[in-house]
ZAMARTI-483913 format. One line per field, with one value per residue (C-alpha): x, y, z; residue in three letters; residue number from 1; chain. Coordinates in steps of 0.1 Angstrom, whole numbers, plus 5000, padded with zeros to 4 digits. Example, Ala and Ser with C-alpha at 12.3 -4.5 7.8 and 13.67 -1.06 7.14 Angstrom:
BEGIN
X	(5123:5137)
Y	(4955:4989)
Z	(5078:5071)
resn	(ALA:SER)
resi	(1:2)
chain	(A:A)
END
This chain:
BEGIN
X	(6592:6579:6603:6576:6559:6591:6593:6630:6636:6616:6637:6671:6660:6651:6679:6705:6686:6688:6723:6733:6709:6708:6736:6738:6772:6758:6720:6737:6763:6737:6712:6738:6749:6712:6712:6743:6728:6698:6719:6741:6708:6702:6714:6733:6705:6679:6700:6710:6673:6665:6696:6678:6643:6662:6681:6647:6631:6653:6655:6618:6605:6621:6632:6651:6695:6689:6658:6677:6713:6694:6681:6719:6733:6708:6714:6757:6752:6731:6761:6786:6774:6778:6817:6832:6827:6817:6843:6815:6821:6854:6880:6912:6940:6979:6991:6962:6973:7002:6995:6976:7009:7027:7002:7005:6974:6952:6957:6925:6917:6902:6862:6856:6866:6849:6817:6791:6774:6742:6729:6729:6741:6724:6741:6750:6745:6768:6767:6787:6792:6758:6782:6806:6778:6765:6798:6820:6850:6851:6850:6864:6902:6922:6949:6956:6938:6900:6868:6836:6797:6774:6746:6714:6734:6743:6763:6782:6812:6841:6879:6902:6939:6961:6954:6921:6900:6872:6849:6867:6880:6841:6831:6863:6858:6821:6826:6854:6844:6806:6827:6830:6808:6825:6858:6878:6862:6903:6919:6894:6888:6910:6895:6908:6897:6899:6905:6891:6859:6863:6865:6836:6813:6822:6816:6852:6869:6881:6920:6951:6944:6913:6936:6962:6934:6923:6956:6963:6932:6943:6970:6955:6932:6960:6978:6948:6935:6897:6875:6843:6836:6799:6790:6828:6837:6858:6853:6892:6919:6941:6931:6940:6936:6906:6928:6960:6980:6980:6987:6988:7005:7001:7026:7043:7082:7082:7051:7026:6996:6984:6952:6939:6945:6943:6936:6926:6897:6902:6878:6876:6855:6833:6825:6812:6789:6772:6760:6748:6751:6733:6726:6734:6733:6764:6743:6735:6766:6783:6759:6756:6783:6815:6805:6774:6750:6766:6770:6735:6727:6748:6732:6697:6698:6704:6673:6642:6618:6601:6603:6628:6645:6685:6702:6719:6750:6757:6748:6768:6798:6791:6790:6823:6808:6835:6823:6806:6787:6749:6732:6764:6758:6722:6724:6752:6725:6698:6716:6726:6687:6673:6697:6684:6646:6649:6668:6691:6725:6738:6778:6802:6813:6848:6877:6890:6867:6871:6879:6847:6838:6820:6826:6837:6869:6904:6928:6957:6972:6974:7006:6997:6994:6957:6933:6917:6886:6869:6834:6817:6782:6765:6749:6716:6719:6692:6689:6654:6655:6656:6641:6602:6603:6628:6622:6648:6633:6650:6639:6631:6673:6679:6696:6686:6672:6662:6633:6632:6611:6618:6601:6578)
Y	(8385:8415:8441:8473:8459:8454:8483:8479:8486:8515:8529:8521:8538:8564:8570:8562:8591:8614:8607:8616:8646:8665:8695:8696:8673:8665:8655:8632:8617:8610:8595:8573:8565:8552:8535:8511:8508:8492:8466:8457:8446:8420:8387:8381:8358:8386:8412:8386:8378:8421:8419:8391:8407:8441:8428:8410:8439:8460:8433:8430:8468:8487:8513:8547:8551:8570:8551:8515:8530:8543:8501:8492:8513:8501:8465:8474:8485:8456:8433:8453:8449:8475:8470:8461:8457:8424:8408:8415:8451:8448:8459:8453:8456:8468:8433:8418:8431:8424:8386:8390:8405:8372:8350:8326:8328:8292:8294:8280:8301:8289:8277:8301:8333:8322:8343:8338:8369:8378:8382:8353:8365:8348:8334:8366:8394:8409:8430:8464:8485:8510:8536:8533:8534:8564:8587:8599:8574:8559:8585:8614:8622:8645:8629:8629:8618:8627:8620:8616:8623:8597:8609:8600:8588:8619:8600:8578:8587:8570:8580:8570:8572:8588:8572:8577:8549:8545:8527:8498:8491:8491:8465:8444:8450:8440:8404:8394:8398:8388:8353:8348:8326:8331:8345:8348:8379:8399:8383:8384:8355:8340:8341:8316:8333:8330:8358:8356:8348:8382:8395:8384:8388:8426:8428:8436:8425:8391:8401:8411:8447:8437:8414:8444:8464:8438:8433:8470:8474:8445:8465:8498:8483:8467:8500:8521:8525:8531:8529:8538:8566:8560:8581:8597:8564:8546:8509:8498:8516:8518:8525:8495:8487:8460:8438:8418:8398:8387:8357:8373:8368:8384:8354:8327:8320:8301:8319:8304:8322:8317:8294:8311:8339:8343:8375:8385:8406:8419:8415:8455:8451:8424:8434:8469:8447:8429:8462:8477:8462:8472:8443:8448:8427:8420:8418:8455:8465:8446:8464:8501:8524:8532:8564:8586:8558:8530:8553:8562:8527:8516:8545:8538:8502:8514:8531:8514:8541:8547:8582:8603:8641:8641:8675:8675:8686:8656:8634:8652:8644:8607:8606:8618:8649:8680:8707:8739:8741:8733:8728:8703:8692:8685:8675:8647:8635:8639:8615:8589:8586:8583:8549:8540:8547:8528:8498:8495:8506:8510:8495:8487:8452:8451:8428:8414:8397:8370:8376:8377:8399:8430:8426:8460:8483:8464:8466:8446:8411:8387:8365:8341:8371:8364:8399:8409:8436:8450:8455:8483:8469:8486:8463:8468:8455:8453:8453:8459:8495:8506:8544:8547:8590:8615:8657:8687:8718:8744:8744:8780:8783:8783:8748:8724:8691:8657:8636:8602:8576:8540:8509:8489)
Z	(4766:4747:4754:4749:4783:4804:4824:4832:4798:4790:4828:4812:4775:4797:4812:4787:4766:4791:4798:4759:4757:4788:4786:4821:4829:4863:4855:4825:4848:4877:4847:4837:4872:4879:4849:4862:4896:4877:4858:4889:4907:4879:4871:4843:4829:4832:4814:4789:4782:4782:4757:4733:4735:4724:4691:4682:4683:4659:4635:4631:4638:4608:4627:4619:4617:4654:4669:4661:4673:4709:4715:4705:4727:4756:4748:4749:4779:4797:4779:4789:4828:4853:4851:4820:4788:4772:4746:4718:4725:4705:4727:4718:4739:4731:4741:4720:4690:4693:4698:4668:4640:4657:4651:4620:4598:4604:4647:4663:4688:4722:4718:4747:4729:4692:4688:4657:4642:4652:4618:4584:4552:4527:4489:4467:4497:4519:4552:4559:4593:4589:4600:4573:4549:4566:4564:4537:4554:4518:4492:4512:4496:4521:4536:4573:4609:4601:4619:4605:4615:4610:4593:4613:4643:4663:4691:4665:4644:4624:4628:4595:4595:4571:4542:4521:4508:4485:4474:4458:4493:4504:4482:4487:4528:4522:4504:4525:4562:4548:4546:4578:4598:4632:4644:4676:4697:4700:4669:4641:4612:4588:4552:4524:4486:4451:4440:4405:4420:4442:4413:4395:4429:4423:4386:4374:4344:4346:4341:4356:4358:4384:4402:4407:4420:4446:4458:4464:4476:4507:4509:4518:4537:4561:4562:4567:4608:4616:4649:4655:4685:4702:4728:4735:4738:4707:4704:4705:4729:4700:4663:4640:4601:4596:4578:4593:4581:4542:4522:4486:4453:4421:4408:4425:4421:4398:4374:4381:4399:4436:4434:4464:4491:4527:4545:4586:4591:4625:4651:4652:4620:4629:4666:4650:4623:4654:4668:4634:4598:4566:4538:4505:4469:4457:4422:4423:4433:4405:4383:4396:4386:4402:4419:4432:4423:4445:4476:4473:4470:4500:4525:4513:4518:4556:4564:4571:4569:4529:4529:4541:4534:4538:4533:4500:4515:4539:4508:4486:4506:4512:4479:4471:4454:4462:4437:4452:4426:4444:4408:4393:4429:4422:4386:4401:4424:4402:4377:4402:4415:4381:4377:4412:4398:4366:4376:4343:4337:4300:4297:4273:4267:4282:4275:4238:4219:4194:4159:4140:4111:4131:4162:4171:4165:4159:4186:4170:4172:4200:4203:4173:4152:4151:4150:4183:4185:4213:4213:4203:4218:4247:4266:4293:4328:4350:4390:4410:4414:4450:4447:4437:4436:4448:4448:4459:4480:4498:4534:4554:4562:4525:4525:4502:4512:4491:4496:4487:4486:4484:4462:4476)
resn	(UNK:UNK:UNK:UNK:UNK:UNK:UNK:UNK:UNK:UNK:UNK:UNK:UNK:UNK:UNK:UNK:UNK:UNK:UNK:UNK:UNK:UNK:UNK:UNK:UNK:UNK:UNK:UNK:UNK:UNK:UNK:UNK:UNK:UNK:UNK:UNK:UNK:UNK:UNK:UNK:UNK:UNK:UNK:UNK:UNK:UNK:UNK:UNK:UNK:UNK:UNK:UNK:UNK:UNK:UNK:UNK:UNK:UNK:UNK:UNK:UNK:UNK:UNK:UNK:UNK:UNK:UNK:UNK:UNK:UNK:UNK:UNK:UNK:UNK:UNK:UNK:UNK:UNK:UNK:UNK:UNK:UNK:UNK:UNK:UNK:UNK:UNK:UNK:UNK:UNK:UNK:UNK:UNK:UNK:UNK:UNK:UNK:UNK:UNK:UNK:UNK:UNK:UNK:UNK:UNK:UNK:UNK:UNK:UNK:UNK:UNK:UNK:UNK:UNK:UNK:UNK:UNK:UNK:UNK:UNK:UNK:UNK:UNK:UNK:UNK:UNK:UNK:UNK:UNK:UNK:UNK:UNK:UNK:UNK:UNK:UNK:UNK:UNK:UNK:UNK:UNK:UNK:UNK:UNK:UNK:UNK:UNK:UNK:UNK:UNK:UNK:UNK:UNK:UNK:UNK:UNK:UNK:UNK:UNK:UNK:UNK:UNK:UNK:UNK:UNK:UNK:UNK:UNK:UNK:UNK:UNK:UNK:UNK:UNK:UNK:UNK:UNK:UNK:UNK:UNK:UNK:UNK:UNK:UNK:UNK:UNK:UNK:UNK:UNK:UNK:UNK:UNK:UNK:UNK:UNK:UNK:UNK:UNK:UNK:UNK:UNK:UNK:UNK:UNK:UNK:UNK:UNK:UNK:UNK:UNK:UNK:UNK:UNK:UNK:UNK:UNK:UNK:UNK:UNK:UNK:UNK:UNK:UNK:UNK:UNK:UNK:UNK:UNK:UNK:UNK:UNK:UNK:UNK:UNK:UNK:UNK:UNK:UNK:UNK:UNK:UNK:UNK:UNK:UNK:UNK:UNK:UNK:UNK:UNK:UNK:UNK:UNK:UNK:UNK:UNK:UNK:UNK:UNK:UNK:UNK:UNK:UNK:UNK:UNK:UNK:UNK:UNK:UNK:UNK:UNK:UNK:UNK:UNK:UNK:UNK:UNK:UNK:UNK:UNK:UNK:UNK:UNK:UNK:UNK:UNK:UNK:UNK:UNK:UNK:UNK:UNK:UNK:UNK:UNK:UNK:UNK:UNK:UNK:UNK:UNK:UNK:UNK:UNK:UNK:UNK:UNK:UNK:UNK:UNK:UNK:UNK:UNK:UNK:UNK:UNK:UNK:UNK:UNK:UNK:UNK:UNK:UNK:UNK:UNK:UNK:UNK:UNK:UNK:UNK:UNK:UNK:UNK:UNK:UNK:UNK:UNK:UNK:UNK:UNK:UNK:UNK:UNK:UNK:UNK:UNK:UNK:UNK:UNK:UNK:UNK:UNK:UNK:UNK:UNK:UNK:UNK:UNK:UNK:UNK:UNK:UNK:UNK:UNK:UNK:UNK:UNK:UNK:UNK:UNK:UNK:UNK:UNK:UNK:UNK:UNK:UNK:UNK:UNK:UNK:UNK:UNK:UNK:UNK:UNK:UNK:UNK:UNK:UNK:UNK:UNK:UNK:UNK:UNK:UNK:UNK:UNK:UNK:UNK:UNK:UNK:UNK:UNK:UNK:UNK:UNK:UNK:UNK:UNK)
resi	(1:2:3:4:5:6:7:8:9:10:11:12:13:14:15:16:17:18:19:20:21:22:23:24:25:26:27:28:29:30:31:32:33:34:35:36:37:38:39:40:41:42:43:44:45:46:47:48:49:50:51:52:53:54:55:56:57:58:59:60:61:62:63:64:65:66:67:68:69:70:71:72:73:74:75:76:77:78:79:80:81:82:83:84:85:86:87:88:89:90:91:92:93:94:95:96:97:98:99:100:101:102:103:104:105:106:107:108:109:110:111:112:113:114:115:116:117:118:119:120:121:122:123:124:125:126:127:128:129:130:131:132:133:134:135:136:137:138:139:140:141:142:143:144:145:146:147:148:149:150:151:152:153:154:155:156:157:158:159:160:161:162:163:164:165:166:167:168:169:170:171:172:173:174:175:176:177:178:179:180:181:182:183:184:185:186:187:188:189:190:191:192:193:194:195:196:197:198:199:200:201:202:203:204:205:206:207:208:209:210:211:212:213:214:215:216:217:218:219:220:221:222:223:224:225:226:227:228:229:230:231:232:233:234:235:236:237:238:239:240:241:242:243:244:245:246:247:248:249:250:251:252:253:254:255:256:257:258:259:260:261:262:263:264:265:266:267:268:269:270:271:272:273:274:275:276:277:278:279:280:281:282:283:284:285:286:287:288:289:290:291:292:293:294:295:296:297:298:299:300:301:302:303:304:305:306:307:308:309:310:311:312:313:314:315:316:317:318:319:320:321:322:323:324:325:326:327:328:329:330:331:332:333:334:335:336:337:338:339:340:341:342:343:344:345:346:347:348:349:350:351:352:353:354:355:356:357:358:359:360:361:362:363:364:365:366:367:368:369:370:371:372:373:374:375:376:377:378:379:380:381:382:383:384:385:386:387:388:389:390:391:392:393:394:395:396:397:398:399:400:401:402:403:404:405:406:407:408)
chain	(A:A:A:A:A:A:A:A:A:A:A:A:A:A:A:A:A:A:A:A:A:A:A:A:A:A:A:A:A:A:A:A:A:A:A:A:A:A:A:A:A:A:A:A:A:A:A:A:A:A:A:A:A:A:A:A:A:A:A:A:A:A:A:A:A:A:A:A:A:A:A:A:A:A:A:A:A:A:A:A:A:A:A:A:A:A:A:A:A:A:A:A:A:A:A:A:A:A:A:A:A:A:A:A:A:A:A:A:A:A:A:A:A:A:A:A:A:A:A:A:A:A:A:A:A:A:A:A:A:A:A:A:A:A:A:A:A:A:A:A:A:A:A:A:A:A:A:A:A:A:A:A:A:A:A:A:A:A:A:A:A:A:A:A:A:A:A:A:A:A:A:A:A:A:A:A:A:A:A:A:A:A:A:A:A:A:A:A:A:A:A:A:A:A:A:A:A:A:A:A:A:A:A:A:A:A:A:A:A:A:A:A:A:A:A:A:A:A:A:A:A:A:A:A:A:A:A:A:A:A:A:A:A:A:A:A:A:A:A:A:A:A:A:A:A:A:A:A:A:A:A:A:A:A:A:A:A:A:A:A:A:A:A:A:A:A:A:A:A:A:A:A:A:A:A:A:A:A:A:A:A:A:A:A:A:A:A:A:A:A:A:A:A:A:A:A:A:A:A:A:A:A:A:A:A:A:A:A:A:A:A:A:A:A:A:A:A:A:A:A:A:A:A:A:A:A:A:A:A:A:A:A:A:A:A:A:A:A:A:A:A:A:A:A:A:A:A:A:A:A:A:A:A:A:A:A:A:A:A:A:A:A:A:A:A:A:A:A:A:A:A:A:A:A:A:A:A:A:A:A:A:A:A:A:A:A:A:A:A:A:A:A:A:A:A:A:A:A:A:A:A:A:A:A:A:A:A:A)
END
């Protein structure tokens, strides 16, 4: 069924629009009132094939942050039904979670609740909530209850608890709920890891130092709340951290280090990837500097469209950038595009290297007393680049704005 010619559809987009635009309280209540009247006089097979026929569309049309968020919310609300919502729409219940903190890690949960994600991840990719990628969530640092606008989806925003996180807790988000291949609808997926190869995925230094920062970054992750808001309405009753319960060591008892870990991603996370997710190479990541660079990279592998103008402002803050300075503002951006552009990123080697005559500058002895060096090589990396041109201009309101356009 093409879903362009079905005029119940188009009605329901319609109305659903008018509902979230119209100022007037009453018009938008008696829009969305007619809009349930319209999916109460269907079966649940027709709205389920209206549903199907929506999400086939998005994934093949390329459409816009706020075009492809209006067909979500249209097909959330012909799951949700005229009366409540539909498990997939990720609520979660006080008595839920608390089954959930009392439930050992490995429970099978009942076949009925299991759901599979709408979308594959393929070998060496991962997928990320587009509104997380879309807000400053993960770079902003002021402590205490904030929420955040989602650039390019008006109706959607993203509510973070007291603690901030950053980017490191991104990437380590992305990787480990892009493991799982299905998970209970309220309680969320187990996820058995090495983490070494975590660790490698994401381009760290194969040490201890990287396996410190992984586990604190579980850590904050399990003590930090977020929920998504759409439309007034947030996606979970209560707010709740997107990681449960942890198996984790650093060492075991006895010395000897934890083969593998086990972590929960909560069904909070995954429910908000089946409405909208953004792809991204763990590759590039593993390349791109820690920073302005990767945040760019993370929001532009959400849009669709090849050229588009952001205001620098809303980018400077997704990017982390704080200074009120608009030209170190600009020259920050400026230098994280240009990476984007050209595709290479210069690095030192990192770690100890092997005792050879010039290697690099001596650091010492190991244990044996033998010499260690660490290199003084820089070495090239290469990922495809993902920006073809990008220009500033100042708009008629004075405010600067950045165009860019994306390679082929």
């Amino acid at each position: 069924m093409n879903m362009f010619l079905d005029p119940t559809a188009k009605e329901l987009s319609a109305l659903l629009s008018r509902a979230s635009h119209n100022a007037d309280a009453q018009s938008a209540g008696a829009a969305r009132a007619e809009a349930k009247r319209i999916i109460s006089a269907m079966t649940a097979e027709r709205r389920e094939r209206l549903v199907d026929a929506i999400y086939d569309y998005v994934s093949q049309a390329g459409l816009d942050g706020t075009h492809e968020a209006h067909w979500y919310s249209v097909a959330s609300f012909l799951s949700d039904g005229a009366e409540q919502p539909a498990p997939e729409a990720g609520a979660m219940t006080s008595a839920s979670q608390a089954d959930l903190a009392t439930r050992p890690l490995g429970v099978v949960a009942q076949a009925d609740s299991i759901v599979t994600p709408r979308y594959e991840v393929f070998s060496g990719h991962g997928a990320v909530p587009t509104s997380f990628v879309r807000t400053a969530v993960f770079a902003d640092t002021t402590v205490g209850l904030k929420i955040f606008a989602v650039l390019g989806m008006p109706e959607v925003a993203v509510e973070r608890g007291e603690t901030p996180l950053n980017l490191t807790h991104l990437k380590v988000l992305i990787y480990l709920s892009s493991m799982v291949k299905s998970y209970d609808a309220v309680l969320g997926a187990n996820v058995t890891f090495n983490p070494r190869a975590v660790i490698k995925a994401l381009g760290w230094s194969n040490n201890n130092i990287s396996l410190r920062r992984l586990y604190n970054a579980l850590e904050a992750l399990a003590a930090t709340t977020i929920r998504i808001r759409e439309y007034g309405m947030f996606n979970v009753e209560e707010a709740a951290s997107l990681v449960g319960r942890r198996v984790t060591s650093l060492a075991t008892p006895t010395g000897g280090k934890r083969a593998n870990w086990q972590v929960q991603i909560l069904a909070t996370l995954m429910n908000a990837m089946q409405r909208f997710h953004t792809f991204v190479d763990f590759r590039t990541l593993a390349v791109l500097p820690n920073g302005v660079a990767s945040h760019l990279y993370l929001l532009l592998k959400s849009e669709a469209i090849r050229e588009t103008e952001w205001p620098v402002a809303r980018l400077a803050e997704i990017a982390g950038l704080t200074s009120r300075s608009r030209n170190h503002v600009k020259a920050k951006l400026t230098e994280a595009l240009g990476v984007l552009v050209c595709g290479k990123v210069r690095k030192s080697a990192r770690g100890k290297a092997v005792y050879a005559e010039g290697k690099g500058v001596a650091m010492g002895a190991d244990k044996k007393g033998k010499p260690t060096f660490r290199s003084s090589n820089r070495q090239t990396q290469s990922f495809s680049p993902l920006v073809k041109a990008f220009s500033f201009r100042t708009d008629s309101r004075g405010q600067e704005r950045l165009k860019i356009v994306l390679a082929d």
